[in-house]
N, CA and C of each residue as an Amber inpcrd file, in Angstrom:
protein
   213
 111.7740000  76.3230000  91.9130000 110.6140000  76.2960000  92.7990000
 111.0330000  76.3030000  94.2710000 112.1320000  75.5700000  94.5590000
 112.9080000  75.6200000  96.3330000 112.7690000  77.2070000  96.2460000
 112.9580000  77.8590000  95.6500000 113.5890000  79.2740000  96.3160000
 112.3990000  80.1750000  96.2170000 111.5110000  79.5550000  95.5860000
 110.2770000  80.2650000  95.7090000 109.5040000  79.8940000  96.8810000
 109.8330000  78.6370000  97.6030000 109.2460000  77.7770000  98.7250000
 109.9950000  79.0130000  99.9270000 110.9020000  78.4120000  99.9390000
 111.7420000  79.1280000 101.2420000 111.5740000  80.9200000 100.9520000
 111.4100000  81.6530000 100.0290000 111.0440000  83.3920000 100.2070000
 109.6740000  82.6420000 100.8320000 108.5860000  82.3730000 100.1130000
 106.8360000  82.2240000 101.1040000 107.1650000  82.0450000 102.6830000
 108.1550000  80.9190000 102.8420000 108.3980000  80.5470000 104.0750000
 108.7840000  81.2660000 104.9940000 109.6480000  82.3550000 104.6100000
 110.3270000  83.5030000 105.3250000 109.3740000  84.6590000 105.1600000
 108.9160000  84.7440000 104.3700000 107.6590000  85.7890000 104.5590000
 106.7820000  85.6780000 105.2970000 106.1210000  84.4160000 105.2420000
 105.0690000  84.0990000 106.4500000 105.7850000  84.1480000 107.7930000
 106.8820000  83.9650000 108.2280000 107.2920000  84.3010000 109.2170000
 107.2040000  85.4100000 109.9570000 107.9680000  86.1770000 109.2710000
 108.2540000  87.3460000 109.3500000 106.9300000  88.4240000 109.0680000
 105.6810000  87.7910000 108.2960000 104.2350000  88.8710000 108.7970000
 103.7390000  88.1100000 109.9060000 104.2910000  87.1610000 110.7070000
 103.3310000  86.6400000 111.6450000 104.1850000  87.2640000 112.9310000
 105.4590000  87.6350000 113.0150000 106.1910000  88.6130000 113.8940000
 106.1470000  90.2040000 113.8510000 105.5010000  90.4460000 112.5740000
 105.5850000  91.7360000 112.5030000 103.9020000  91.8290000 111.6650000
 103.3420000  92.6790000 112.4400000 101.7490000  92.4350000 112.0580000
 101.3120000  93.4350000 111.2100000 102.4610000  94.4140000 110.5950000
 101.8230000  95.4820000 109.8540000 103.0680000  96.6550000 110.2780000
 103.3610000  97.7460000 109.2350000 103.7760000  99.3380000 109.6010000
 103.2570000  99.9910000 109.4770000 103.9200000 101.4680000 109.8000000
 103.1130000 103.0340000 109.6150000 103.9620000 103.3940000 108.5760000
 103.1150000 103.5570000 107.6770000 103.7910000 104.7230000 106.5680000
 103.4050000 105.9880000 106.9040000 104.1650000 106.9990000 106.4880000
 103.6010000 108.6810000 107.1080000 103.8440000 108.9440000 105.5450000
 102.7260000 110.1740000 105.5510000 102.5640000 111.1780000 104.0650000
 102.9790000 111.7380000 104.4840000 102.5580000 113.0300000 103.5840000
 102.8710000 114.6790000 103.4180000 101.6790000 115.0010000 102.7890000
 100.9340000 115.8190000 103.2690000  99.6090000 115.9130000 102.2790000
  99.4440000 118.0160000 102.7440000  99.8050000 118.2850000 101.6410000
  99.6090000 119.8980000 101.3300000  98.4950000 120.4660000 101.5350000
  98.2720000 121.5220000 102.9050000  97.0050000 121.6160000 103.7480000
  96.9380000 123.0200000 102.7070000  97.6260000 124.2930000 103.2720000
  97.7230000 125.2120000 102.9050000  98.4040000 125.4500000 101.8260000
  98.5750000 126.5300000 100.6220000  99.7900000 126.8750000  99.0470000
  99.3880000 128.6070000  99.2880000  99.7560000 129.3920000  99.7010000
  99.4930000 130.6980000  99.5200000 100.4790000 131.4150000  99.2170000
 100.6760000 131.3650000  98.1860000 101.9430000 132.0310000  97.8630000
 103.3680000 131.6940000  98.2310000 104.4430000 132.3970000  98.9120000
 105.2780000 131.7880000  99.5630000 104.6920000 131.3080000 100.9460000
 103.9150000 131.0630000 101.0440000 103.1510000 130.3260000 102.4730000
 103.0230000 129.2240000 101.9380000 103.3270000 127.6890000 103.0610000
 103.1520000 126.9930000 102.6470000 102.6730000 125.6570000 104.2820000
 101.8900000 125.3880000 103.9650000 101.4390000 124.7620000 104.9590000
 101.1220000 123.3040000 105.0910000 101.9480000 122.2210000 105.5090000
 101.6380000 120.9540000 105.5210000 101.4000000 119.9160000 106.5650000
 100.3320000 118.9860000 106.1290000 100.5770000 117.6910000 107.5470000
 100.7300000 116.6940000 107.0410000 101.3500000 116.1570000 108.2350000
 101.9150000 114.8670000 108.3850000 100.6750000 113.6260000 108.4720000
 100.9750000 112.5790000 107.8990000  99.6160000 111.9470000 108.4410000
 100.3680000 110.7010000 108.3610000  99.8020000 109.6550000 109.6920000
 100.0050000 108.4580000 109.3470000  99.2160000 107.2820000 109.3300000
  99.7780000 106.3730000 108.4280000  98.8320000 105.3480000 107.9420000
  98.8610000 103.7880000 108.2310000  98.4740000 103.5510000 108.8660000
  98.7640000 102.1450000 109.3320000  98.2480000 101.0430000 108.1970000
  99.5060000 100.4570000 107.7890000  99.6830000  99.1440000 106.5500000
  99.4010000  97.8360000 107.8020000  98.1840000  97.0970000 107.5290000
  98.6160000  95.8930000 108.2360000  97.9220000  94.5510000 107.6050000
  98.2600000  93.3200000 107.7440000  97.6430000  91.9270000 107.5930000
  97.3840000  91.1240000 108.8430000  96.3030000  90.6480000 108.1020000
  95.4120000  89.5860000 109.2460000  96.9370000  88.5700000 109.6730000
  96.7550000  88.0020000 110.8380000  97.9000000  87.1950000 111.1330000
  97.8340000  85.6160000 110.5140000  96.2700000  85.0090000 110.1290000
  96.6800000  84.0510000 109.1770000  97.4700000  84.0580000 107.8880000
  97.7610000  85.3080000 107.2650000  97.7350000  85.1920000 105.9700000
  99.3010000  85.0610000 106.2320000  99.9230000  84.9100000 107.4520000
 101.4510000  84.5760000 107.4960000 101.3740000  83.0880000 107.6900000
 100.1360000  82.4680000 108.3340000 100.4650000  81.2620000 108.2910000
  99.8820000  80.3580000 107.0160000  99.2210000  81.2320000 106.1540000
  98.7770000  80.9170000 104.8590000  99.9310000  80.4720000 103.8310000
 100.8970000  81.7410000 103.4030000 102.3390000  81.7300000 103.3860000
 103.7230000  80.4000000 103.4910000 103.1140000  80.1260000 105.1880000
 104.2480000  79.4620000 105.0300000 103.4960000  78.1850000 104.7020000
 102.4850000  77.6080000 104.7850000 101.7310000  76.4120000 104.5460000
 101.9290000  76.4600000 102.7450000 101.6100000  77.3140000 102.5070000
 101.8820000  77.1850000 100.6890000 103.4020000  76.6780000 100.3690000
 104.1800000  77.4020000 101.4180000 105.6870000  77.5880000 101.3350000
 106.2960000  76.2020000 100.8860000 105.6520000  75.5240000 102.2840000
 105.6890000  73.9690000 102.4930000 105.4560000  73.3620000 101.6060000
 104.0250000  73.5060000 100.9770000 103.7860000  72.1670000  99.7320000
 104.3920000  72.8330000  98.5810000 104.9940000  73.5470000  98.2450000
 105.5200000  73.8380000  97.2560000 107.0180000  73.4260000  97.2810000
 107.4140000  73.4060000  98.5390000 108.8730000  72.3980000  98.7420000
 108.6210000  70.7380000  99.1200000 107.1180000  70.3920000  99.3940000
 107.0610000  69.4400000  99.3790000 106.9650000  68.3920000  97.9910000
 106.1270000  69.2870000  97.4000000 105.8400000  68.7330000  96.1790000
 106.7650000  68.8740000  95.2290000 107.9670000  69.9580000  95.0240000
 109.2400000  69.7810000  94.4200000 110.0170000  68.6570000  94.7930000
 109.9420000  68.2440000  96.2490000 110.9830000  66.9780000  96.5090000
 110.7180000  65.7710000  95.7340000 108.7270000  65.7590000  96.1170000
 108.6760000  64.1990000  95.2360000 108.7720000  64.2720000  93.8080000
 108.7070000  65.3830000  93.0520000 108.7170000  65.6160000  91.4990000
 110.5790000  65.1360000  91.4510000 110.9930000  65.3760000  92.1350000
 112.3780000  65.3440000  91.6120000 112.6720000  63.6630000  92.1990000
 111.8710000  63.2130000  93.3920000 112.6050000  61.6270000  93.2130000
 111.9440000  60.7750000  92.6640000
């Protein structure tokens, strides 16, 4: 369960520094034979900025609550 605490913990970090990427396609405009015609498109991936501090708050009681289970 620690190592499941500390990945949440580092994840919530790390979406609360980084708020989202661009993924780019390929999406096939034109096919005419040996003609071939394509665009590029891009797509913006992103999360709300609580859900990093959602993350690490789970992160926490899940290393909290492993400590007292174990003493």
């Amino acid at each position: 369960m620690r190592t499941i605490a500390v990945i949440l913990i580092v994840l919530g970090i790390v979406m609360i520094l980084f708020r989202g990427f661009n993924l780019q396609t390929e999406k096939k405009v034109v096919d005419i034979g040996p003609v071939e015609v394509n665009k590029k498109e891009n797509h913006w991936v992103g999360w709300p900025v609580y859900a990093g501090g959602v993350a690490i708050v789970a992160g926490v009681v899940i290393l909290v609550a492993g400590r007292k289970q174990n003493a």
